[in-house]
ZAMARGU-4260 file (C-alpha; in steps of 0.2 Angstrom, whole numbers, plus 5000, padded with zeros to 4 digits):
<rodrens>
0) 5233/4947/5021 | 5237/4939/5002 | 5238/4923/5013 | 5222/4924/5024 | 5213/4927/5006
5) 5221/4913/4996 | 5218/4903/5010 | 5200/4907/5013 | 5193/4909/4994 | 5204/4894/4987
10) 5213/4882/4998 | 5199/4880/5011 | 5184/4879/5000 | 5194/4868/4986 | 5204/4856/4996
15) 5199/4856/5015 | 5182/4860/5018 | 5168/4846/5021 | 5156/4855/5010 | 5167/4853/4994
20) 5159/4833/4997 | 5141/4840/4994 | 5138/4838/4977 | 5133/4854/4966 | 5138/4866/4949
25) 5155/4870/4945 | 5162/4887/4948 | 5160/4893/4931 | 5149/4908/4929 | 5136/4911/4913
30) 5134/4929/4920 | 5152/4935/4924 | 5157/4939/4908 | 5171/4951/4915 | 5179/4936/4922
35) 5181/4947/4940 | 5190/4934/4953 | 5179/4928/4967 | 5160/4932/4960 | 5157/4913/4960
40) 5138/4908/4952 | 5132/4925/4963 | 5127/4932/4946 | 5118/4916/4938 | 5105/4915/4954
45) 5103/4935/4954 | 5102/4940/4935 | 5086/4927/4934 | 5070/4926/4940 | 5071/4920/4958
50) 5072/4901/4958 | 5075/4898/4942 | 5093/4894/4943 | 5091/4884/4959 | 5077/4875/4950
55) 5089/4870/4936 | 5104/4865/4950 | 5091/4853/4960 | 5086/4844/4947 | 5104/4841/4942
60) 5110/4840/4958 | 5096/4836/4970 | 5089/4839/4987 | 5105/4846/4994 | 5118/4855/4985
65) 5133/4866/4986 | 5140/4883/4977 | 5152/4896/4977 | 5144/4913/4981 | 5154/4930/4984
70) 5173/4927/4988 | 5168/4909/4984 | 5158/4907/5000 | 5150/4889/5002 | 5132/4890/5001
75) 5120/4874/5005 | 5104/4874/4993 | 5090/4865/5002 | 5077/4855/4994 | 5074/4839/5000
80) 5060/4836/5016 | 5071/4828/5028 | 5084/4844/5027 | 5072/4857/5026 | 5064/4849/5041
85) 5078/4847/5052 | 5084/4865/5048 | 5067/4875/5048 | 5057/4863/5062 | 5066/4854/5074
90) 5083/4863/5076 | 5076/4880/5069 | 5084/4890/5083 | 5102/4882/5079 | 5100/4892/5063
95) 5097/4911/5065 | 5096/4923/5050 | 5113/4929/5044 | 5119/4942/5053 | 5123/4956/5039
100) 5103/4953/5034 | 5098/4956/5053 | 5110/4973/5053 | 5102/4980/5037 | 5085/4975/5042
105) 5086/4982/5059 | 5095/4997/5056 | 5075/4999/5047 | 5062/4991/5056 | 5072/4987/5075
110) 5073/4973/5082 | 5054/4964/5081 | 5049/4946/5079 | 5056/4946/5061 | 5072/4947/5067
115) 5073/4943/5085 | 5080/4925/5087 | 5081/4911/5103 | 5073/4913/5117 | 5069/4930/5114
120) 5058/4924/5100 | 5050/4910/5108 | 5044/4923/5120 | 5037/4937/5108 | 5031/4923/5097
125) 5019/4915/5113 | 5017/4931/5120 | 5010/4938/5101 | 4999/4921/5097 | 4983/4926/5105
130) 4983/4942/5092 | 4981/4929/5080 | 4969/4918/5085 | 4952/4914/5074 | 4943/4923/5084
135) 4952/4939/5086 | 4955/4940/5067 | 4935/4940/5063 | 4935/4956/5072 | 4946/4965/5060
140) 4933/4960/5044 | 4924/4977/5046 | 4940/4986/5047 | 4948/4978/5031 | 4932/4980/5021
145) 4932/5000/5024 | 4948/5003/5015 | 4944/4990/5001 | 4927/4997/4998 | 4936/5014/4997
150) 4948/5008/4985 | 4933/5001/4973 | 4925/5018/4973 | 4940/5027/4969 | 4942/5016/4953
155) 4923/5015/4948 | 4924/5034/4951 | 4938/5037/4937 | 4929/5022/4926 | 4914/5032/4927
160) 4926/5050/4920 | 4931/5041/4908 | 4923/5042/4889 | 4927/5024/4886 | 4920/5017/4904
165) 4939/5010/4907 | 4954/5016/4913 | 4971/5009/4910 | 4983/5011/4928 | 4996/5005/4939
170) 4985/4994/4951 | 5000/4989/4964 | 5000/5009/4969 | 4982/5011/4976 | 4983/4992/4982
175) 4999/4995/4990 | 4991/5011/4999 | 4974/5000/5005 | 4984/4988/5014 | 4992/5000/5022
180) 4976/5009/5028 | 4969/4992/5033 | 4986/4985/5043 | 4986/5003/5051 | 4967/5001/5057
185) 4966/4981/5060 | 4984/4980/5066 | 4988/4997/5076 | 4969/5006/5079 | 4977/5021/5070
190) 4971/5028/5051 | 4985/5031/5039 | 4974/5038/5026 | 4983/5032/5014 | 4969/5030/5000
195) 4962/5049/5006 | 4977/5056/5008 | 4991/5048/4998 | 5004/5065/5000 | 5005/5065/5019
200) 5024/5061/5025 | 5022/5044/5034 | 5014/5037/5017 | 5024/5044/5005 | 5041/5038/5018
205) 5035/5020/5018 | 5031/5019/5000 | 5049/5028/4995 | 5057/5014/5010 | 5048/4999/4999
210) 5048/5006/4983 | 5067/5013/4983 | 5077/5007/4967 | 5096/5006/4968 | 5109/4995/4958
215) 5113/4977/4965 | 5128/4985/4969 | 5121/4996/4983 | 5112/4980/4989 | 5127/4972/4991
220) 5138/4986/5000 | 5124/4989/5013 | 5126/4969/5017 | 5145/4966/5017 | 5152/4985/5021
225) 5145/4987/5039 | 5144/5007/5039 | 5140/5009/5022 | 5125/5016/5024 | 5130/5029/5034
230) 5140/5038/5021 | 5132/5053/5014 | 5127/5046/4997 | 5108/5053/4991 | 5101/5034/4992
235) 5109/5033/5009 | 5102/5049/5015 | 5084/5045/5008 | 5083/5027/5016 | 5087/5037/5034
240) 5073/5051/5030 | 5061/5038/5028 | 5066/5028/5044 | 5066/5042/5054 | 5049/5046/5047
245) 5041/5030/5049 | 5049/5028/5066 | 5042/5045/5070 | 5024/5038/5066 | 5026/5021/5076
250) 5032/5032/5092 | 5015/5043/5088 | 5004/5026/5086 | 5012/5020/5101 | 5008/5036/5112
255) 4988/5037/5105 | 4987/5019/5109 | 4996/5021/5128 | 4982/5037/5131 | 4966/5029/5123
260) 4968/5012/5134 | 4972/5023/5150 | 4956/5033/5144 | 4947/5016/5142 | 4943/5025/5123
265) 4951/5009/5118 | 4939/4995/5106 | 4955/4982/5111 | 4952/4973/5094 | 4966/4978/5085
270) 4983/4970/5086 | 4992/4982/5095 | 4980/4982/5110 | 4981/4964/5113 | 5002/4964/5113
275) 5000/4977/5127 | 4988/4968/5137 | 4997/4950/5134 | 5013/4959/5136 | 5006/4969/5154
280) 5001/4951/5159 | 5017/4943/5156 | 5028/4952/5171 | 5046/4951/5167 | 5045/4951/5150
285) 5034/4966/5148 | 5037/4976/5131 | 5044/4992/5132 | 5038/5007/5121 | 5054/5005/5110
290) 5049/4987/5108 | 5031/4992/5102 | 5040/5002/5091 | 5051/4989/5082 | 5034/4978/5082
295) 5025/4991/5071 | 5037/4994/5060 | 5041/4973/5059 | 5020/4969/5057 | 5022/4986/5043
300) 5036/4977/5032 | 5028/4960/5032 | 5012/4961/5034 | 5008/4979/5021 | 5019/4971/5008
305) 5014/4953/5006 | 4996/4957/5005 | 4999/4970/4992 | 5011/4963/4982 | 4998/4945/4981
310) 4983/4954/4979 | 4992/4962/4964 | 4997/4946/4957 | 4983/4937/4957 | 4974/4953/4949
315) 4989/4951/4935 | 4985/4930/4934 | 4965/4933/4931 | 4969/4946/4917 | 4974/4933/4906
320) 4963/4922/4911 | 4946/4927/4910 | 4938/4909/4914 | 4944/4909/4930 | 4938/4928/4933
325) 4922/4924/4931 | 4920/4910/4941 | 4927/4920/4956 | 4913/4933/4954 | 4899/4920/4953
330) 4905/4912/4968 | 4905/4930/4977 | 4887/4933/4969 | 4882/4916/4973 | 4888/4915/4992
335) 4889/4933/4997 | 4881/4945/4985 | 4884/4963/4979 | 4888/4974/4995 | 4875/4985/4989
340) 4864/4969/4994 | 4863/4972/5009 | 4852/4978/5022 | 4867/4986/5031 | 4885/4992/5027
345) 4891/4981/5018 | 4909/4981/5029 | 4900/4973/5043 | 4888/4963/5033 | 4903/4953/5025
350) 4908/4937/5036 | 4922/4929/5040 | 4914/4914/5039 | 4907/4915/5020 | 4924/4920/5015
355) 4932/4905/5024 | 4919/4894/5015 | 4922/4902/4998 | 4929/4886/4988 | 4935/4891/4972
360) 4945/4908/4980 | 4953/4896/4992 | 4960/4888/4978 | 4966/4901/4967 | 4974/4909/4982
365) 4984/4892/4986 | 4990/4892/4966 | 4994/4906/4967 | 5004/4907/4983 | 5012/4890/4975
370) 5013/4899/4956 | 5022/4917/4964 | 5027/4915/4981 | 5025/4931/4991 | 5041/4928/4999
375) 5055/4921/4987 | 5069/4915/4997 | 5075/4914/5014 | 5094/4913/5022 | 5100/4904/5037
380) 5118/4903/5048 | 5122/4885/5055 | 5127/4892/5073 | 5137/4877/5079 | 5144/4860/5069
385) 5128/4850/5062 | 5127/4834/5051 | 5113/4833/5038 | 5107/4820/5027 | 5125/4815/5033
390) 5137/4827/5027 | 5146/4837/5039 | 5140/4856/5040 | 5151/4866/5049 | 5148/4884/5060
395) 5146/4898/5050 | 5139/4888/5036 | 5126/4900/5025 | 5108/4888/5020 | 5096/4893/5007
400) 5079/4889/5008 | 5071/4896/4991 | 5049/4893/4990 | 5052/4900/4970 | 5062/4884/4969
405) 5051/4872/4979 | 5033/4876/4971 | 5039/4874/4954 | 5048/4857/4955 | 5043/4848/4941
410) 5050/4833/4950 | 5037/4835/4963 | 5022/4847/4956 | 5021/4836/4937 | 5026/4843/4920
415) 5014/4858/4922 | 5020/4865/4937 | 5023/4882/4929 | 5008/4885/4924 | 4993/4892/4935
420) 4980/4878/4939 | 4970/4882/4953 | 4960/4863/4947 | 4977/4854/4955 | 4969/4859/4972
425) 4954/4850/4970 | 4946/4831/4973 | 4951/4822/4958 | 4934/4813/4957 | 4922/4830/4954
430) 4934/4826/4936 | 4931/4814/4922 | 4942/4801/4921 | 4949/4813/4902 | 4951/4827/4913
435) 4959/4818/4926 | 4974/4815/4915 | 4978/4833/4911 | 4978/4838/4928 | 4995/4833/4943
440) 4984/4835/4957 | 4991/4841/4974 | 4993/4825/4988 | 4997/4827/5004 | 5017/4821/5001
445) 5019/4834/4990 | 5015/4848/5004 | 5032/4847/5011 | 5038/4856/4995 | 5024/4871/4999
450) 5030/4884/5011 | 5021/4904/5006 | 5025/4907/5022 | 5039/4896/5026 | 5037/4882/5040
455) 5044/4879/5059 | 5044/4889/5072 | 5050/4903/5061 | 5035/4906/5050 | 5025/4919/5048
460) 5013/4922/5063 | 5002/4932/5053 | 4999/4921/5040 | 4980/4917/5044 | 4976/4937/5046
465) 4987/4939/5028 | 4974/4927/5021 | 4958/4935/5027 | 4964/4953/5021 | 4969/4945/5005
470) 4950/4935/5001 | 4941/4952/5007 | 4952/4964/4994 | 4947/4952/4982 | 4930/4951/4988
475) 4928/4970/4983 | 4937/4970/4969 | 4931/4959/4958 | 4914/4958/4961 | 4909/4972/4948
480) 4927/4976/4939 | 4933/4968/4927 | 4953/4967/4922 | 4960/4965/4906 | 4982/4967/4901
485) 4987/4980/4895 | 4995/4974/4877 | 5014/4977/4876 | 5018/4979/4895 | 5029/4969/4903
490) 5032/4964/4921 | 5046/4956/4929 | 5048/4948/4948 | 5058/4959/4957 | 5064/4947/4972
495) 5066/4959/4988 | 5059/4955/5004 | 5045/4949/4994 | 5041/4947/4976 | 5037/4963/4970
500) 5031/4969/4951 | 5042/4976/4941 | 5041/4993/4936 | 5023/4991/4945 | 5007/4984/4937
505) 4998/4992/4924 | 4979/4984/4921 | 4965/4987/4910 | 4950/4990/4921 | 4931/4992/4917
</rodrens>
């Protein structure tokens, strides 16, 4: 055993490996001030904001670079176009997710498109498509504008109670709970009531699942100690409570969905329905129950928490900067109006098509997808011998792909790429020649380096529906609130599955 270990954390990586020829930082950790054998730079990348220290590395090291990891594991940092493309695009399939992050996300939310790889993916992903389409996702519009009109009521409701006509709160709670009421109607047909009832089980299990705090540690043991999880230890035992209790609710979203559509009670607009119907019409591949099952609970994790944790950045982003929060609510008074404008509810009144044509939101959106990425890194496992940018990669190898990185390459975004500038985005000539000069606008070569939602055949399918839910949020709230910071909190990005707020967001509101 003292031999298989020396061999594999020393020898190997030191003096035989191929990857010890991709250039990268030395082994010496700023953050393992025990000196405890075998932690390699594992510390540096997770005791920092996500992408900061591989930020640092690629500008040193560039495009494509080694490091030790736990047990001095070698771990390939991507950030050069020609390797993310050959990884992520054409031989995406060649590089599955790690298997320890496949058997803690599964054990969760089953075995969905998220996690699902090969052949099996490419079928769910065709099979899936037509759920996403243009035209199927302007019929959700109504349905996400009920919950977000809810949510500004509830706020304007506790304004109104309150002597000084604002209110200071965490804003990511109530936002988190709309999404969830709208993914539940827009994705499943099925009401969570999460903003009406924010005790019931099913809410209160998914919001303990994503908002469950436990040391690194515990992160770490679930991913390299195979039946961790499944020793009795109250963290452990609360995780499963909450599985079982959202699995319980997908099985109960499943069975109203089977009955309503035998019925013919069904609208057939909602995601759900239209993964039955293309899945009844696909023959052999035809998904079972459990299968629908792992699919709520995949289109829960990723599609409830991106959306929340965005809309409650870019809340966060216009707070301290009040220019850019008034020009979002003149373009909605200007190209939509107040909802109370209209002639009829003001959920069906609100297009798809004047949110898509909304300038100025489209480009605070893209900043700040670009200035906080809702998904902060992403890991991948070379699955047989490769070659790229000429080194020799072998099978087994580990590849990081990091958007926290990418978006904030000074190399490639210009001196200012860590500040917020929704202007980049825009046609340099509707500048002065002054202006021009104080602004790195974006060109097409620098999209390579832009990925909120990653690239290939592995990115997210429900980007386009993230993005309409996202604009219509906004839509509501900040046509008639107004959000100022709280002075002396702090928030930190708390790299998960997504980037999440840390401890929350509190917010002036009025």
């Amino acid at each position: 055993l003292s031999s298989y270990v020396f061999y594999t954390t020393f020898l190997y990586p030191n003096y035989i490996s191929p990857l010890r020829n991709i250039p990268g930082p030395p082994n010496i950790s700023k953050h393992n001030k025990r000196n405890l054998p075998f932690l390699g730079l594992f510390f540096d990348v997770i005791r920092r904001e996500a992408g900061v220290t591989f930020r640092e590395w690629t500008e040193q090291y560039g495009g494509i670079l080694c490091y030790k990891g736990l047990f001095n594991s070698q771990i390939i940092h991507l950030a050069d176009p020609e390797a993310i493309h050959h990884v992520f695009n054409t031989h995406a399939y060649q590089y599955p997710k790690p298997d320890r992050v496949i058997r803690v996300m599964s054990s969760a939310i089953g075995a969905g498109l998220l996690l699902v790889e090969g052949d099996v993916h490419r079928v769910q992903r065709k099979m899936f498509t037509p759920a996403f389409s243009h035209k199927s996702i302007k019929q959700m519009v109504p349905s996400m504008a009920g919950p977000a009109e809810c949510l500004v009521k509830m706020w304007e409701k506790r304004i109104d109670e309150s002597e000084t006509k604002s209110v200071e709160m965490n804003v990511f709670t109530d936002i988190a709970s709309c999404t969830l009421d709208i993914i539940g109607l827009t994705g499943f047909g099925f009401d969570f009531e999460a903003l009406a009832k924010p005790g019931n089980v099913v809410v209160k299990s998914i919001e303990e699942y994503f908002n469950q705090k436990v040391p690194a540690v515990v992160q770490l043991l679930r991913h390299f100690v195979p039946y961790y999880s499944k020793i009795p230890f109250r963290h452990n035992q609360v995780r499963l409570q909450c599985i079982r209790s959202v699995d319980e609710a997908a099985r109960k979203i499943v069975c109203q969905k089977r009955e309503k559509m035998a019925t013919g009670k069904d609208d057939g607009k909602d995601l759900l329905s239209i993964m039955i119907r293309a899945s009844e019409s696909s023959g052999n591949d035809m998904l079972t129950d459990d299968d629908l099952r792992a699919q709520i609970k995949n289109f829960l994790a990723a599609g409830h928490d991106t959306s929340s944790v965005t809309v409650t950045w870019m809340l966060h982003v216009l707070s301290t900067r009040p220019e850019v929060q008034s020009k979002l609510r003149q373009e909605f008074l200007t190209h939509i109006g107040r909802p109370t404008d209209k002639t009829s509810s003001s959920s069906s009144a609100l297009a798809y098509e004047a949110l898509q044509a909304l300038t100025y939101l489209n480009i605070c959106i893209k900043e700040l997808f670009r200035f906080i990425p809702p998904v902060p890194y992403t890991s991948r496992v070379a699955s047989q011998d490769d070659n790229i940018l000429g080194y020799d990669i072998p099978k087994g190898t580990e590849i990081q792909l990091c958007p926290a990185t990418l978006h904030k390459l000074k190399s490639v975004w210009g001196e200012d790429a860590e500040e917020f500038k929704p202007e980049r985005w825009m046609d340099p000539s509707s500048f002065s020649e002054e202006d021009q000069q104080s602004i790195n606008f974006v060109t097409p070569d620098m999209m390579w380096a832009y990925m909120p939602f990653l690239t290939g055949p592995r990115s997210c399918i429900g980007s386009k529906l993230a993005l309409i839910e996202i604009k219509v949020i906004l839509y509501y709230l900040l046509i008639d609130l107004e959000y100022a910071p709280v002075p002396g909190f702090k928030v930190t990005k708390s790299a998960r599955i997504t980037m999440r707020p840390s401890p929350g967001m509190n917010l002036i509101i009025k």
